[in-house]
C-alpha positions as CSV (number, residue, x, y, z in Angstrom):
1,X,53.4,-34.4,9.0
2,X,50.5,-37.0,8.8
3,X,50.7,-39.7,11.5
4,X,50.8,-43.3,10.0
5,X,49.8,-46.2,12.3
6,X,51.1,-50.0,12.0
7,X,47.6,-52.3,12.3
8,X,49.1,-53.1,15.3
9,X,49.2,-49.5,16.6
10,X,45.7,-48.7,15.3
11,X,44.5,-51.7,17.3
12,X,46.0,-50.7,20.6
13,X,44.7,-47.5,20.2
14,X,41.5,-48.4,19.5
15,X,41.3,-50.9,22.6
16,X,42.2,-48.1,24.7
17,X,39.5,-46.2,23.3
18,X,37.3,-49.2,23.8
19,X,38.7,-49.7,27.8
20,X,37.8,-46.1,28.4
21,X,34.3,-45.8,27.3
22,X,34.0,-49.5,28.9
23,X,35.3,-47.5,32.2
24,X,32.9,-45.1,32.1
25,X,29.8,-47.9,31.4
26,X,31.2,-49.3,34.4
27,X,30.4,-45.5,36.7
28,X,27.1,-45.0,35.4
29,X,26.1,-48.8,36.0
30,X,27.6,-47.9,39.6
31,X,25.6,-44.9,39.7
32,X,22.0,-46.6,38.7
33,X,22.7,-49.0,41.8
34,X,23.9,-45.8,44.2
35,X,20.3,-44.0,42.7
36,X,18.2,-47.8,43.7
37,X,19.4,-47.4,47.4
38,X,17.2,-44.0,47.3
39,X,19.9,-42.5,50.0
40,X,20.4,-39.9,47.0
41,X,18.2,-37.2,45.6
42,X,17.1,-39.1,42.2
43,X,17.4,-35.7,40.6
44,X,21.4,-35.6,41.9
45,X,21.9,-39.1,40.6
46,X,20.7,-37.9,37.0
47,X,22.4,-34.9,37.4
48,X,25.7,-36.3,38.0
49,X,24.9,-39.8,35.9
50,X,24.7,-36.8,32.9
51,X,28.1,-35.6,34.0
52,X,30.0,-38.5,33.7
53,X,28.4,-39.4,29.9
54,X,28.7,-35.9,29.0
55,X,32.6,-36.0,30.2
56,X,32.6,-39.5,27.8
57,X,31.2,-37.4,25.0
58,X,33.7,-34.8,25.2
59,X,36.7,-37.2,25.8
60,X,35.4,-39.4,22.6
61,X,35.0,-36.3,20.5
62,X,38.5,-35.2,21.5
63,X,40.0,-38.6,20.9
64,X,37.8,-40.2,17.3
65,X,38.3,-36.3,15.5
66,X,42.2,-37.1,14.9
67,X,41.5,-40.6,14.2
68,X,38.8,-39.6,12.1
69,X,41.1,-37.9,9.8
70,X,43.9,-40.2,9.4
71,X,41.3,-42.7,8.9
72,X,40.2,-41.1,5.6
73,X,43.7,-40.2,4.9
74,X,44.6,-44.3,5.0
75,X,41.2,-44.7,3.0
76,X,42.2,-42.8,0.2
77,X,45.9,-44.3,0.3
78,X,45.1,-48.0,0.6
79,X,42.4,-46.9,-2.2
80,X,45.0,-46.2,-4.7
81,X,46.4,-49.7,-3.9
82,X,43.0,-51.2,-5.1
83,X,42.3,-49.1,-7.8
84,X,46.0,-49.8,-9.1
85,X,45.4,-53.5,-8.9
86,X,42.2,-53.5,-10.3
87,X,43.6,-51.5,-13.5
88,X,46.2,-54.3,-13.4
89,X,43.8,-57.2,-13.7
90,X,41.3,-55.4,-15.9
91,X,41.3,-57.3,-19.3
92,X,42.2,-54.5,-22.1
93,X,39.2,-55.9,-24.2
94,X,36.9,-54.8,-21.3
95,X,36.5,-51.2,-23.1
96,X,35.3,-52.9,-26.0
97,X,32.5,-54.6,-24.3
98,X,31.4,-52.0,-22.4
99,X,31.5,-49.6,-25.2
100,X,28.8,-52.3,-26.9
101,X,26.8,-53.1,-23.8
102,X,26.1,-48.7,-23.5
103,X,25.5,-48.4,-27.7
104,X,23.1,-51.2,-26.8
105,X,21.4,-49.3,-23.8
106,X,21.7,-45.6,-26.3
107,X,19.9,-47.9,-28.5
108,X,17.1,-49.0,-26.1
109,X,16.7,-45.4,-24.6
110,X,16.2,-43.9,-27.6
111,X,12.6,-46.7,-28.8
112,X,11.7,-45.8,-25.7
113,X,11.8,-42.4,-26.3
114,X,10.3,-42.8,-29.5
115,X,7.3,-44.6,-28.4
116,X,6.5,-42.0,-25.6
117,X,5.9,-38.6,-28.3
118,X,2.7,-38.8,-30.1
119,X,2.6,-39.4,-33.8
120,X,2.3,-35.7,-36.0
């Protein structure tokens, strides 16, 4: 069953997202001051400055790969919307004059073509 989400829902859940990699900003910001008092090894402080990112990665990855996919999924839904109204508004005579403008271009192409072989 694919999940569908209001733009209401997919905003909340997105600010949560947002709130959660702002959390994690916030630790390794708190870490670089903890690593300026020089109380800590500088190597710890990098070591465990990686941790917490690399624990943001992972949770990030977990998180965007589901909404990753239900993005596309509402991509190519909503796309039919467009593609419906576009057929809607397109004028019928539109065929017609882009079946001229192309004989046109055929028509260019080929004295180009023309003038690029040598005479026999």
């Amino acid at each position: 069953m694919a999940i569908r989400l209001t733009s209401s829902q997919r905003a909340a859940v997105y600010k949560q997202i947002f709130l959660l990699n702002r959390s994690f900003h916030l630790i390794v910001q708190r870490l670089d001051d903890l690593a300026q008092t020089r109380i800590f090894s500088a190597r710890d402080m990098r070591e465990v400055r990686g941790l917490a990112q690399e624990v943001q990665l992972e949770i990030n990855t977990t998180l965007l790969g589901p909404l990753d996919s239900l993005e596309h999924d509402d991509w190519g839904e909503f796309g039919k919307v467009r593609i419906a109204m576009e057929k809607r508004l397109r004028d019928p005579d539109d065929v017609f004059i882009h079946a001229e403008e192309r004989r046109k271009e055929l028509a260019r192409e080929g004295r180009k073509s023309r003038r690029k072989t040598p005479a026999s």
